[in-house]
N, C-alpha and C positions, 0 to 999 in steps of 0.2 A: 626295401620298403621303408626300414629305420630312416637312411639317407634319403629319400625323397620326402617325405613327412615332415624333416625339418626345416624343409625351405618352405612347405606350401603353409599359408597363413590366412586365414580366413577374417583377420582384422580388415574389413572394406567401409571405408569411405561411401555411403550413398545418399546425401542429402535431396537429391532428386526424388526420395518421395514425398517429401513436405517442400515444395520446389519455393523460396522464396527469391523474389525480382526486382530490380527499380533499373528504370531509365537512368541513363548518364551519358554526358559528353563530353570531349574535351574543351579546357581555358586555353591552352597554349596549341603552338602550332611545331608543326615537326618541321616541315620544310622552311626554307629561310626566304624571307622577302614574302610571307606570306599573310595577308590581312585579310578578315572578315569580309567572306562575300555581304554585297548590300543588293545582291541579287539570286539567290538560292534559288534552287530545282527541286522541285519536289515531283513526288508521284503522284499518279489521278489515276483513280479505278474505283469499282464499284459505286458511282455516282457521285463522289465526294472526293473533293481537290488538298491538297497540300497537306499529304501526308511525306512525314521524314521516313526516309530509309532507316529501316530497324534491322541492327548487326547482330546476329548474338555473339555473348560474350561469356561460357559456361567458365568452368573452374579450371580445367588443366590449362595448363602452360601453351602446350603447343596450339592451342583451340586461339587461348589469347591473343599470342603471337597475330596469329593471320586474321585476329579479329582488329586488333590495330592496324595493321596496314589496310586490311577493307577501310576502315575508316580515312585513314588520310588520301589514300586515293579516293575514295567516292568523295570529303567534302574541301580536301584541303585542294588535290586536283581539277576535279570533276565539277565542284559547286553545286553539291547535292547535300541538301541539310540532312546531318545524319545522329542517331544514338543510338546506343550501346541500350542493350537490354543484359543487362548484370543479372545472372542467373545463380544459383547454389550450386548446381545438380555437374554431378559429375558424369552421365549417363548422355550417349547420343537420342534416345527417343524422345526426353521431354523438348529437347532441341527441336524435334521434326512435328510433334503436337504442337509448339508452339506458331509454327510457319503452315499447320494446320487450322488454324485458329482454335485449338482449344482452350476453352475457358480454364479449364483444369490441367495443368502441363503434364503432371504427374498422374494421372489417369489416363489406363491405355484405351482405357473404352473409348475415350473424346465423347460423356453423352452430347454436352452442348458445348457448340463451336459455332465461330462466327465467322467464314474463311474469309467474310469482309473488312474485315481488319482483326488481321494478323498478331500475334506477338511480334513476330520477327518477319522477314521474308526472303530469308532464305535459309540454309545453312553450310556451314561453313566446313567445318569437321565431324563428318560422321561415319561411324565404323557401324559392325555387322547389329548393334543392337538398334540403330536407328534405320536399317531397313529393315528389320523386322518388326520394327514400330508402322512402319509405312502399311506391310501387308495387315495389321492389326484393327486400322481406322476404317471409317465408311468411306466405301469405295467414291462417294462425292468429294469429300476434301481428302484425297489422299493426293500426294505431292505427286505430279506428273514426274520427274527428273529429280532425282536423289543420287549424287555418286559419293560412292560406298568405300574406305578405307578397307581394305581386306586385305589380308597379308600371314601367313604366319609366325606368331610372337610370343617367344616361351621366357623371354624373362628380360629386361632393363634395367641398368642402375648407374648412377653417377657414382664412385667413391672419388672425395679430395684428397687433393697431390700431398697433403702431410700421412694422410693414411699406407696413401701407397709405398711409399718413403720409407715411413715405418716396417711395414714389411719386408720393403728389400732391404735395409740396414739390419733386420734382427739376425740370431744366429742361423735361421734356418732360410734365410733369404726368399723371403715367402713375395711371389708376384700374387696379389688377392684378387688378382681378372684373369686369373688361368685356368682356359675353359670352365670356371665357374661351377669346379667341382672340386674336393679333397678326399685324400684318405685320411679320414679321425685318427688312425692310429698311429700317422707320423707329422700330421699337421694338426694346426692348432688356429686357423686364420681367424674365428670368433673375436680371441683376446684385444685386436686390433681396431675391435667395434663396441657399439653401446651395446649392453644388455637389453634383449628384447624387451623387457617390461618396460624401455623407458618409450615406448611406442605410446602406453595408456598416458605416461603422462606428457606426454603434445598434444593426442589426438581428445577432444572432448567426447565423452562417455555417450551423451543422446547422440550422435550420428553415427554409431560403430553398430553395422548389423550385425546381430546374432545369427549365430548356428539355423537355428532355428528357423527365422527369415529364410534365412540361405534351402534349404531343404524342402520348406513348404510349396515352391512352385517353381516346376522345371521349365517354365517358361518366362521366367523372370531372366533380366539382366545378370543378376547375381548369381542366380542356382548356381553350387558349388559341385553337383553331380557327385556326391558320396558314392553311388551305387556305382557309378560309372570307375571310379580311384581302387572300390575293394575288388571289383571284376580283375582288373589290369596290373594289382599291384597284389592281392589274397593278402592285403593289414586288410582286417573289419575296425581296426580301433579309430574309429572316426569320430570320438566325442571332441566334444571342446570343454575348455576350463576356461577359469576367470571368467564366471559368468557369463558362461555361453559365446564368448566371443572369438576364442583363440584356438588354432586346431594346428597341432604339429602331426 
């Protein structure tokens, strides 16, 4: 339990409650030989004409990824006038409120929503909390067609090639992606990495949820399911330090 406890970290990222947004689009063009349409497409719905296709564009990497190429096929291809709706939120549900039209991204209720114009209209990457966003809203503007990333996924990480390096050169010829476990009492792979504390200082203090957050509602994105870890693992020691934010 000692050994499981020190990987899990309840340091999370979730700006997606105070969800802030702005439109953007690109100045330059990716493909070559490519110039401004002087004839763009737009979409027509709900009574009212020339409206741009709205991408989202939330905060992880892989979300981005495919959110730039939507874009240069839809406007650099296709000739559809397109933006990016730049979003905070690390979370698939304010993604799917948003292509709900709700006013509020970050409100699972949706009270008022406009599914007339849209934040976005569609979404791009969304895992198991952005279908459960979907069964959440009134069943009038809930998204007909949502497909769902789901997958089993117990842990991901980049380490750089001087890191690894450094391990195979020390005396104990440590590979530090081997199955991603150690014995403490004859490795040491830590020493080859920053001190966790230096997490607090990259990550800015107002967006780190607390413990606390975390525990108040088992139907949140985040629930960290304490009760669920001491069931399976008999540690009860589930507090967090550093001002409620950090749980080994």
């Amino acid at each position: 339990a000692r050994v499981a406890r020190s990987v899990i970290f309840s340091l999370l990222l979730c700006c997606g409650r105070t969800d802030i947004s702005f439109l953007s689009n690109h100045s330059t063009f990716c493909i070559k030989n490519r110039t401004h349409k002087t004839n763009l497409r737009y979409l027509v719905y709900g009574g009212q004409a020339n409206h741009s296709v709205r991408i989202p564009r939330p905060t992880w990497t892989s979300a981005q990824v495919i959110a730039e190429i939507t874009y240069i096929l839809l406007f650099e291809v296709m000739g559809y006038s397109s933006v990016f709706l730049n979003t905070d939120t690390v979370l698939s549900g304010p993604i799917v409120n948003y292509a709900a039209g709700c006013l509020d991204a970050s409100d699972i209720t949706c009270p008022v929503h406009n599914i007339n114009l849209p934040g976005v209209h569609f979404t791009l990457e969304s895992w198991n909390g952005g279908q459960k966003q979907v069964s959440r809203l009134p069943e009038q503007i809930q998204p007909l067609l949502v497909a769902n990333l789901d997958y089993t996924l117990f842990d991901g990480w980049f380490i750089w090639r001087e890191i690894i390096e450094a391990g195979l050169s020390s005396p104990q010829h440590l590979f530090l992606d081997y199955y991603r476990s150690y014995n403490a009492s004859l490795h040491q792979p830590h020493v080859f990495f920053d001190h966790w504390t230096r997490l607090f200082e990259l990550i800015p203090n107002d967006v780190i949820v607390r413990c606390a957050e975390m525990d108040a509602d088992h139907t949140s994105d985040y629930y960290r399911n304490a009760p669920g870890y001491i069931r399976f693992s008999n540690d009860t020691n589930v507090s967090c330090s550093v001002g409620d934010t950090i749980w080994f």
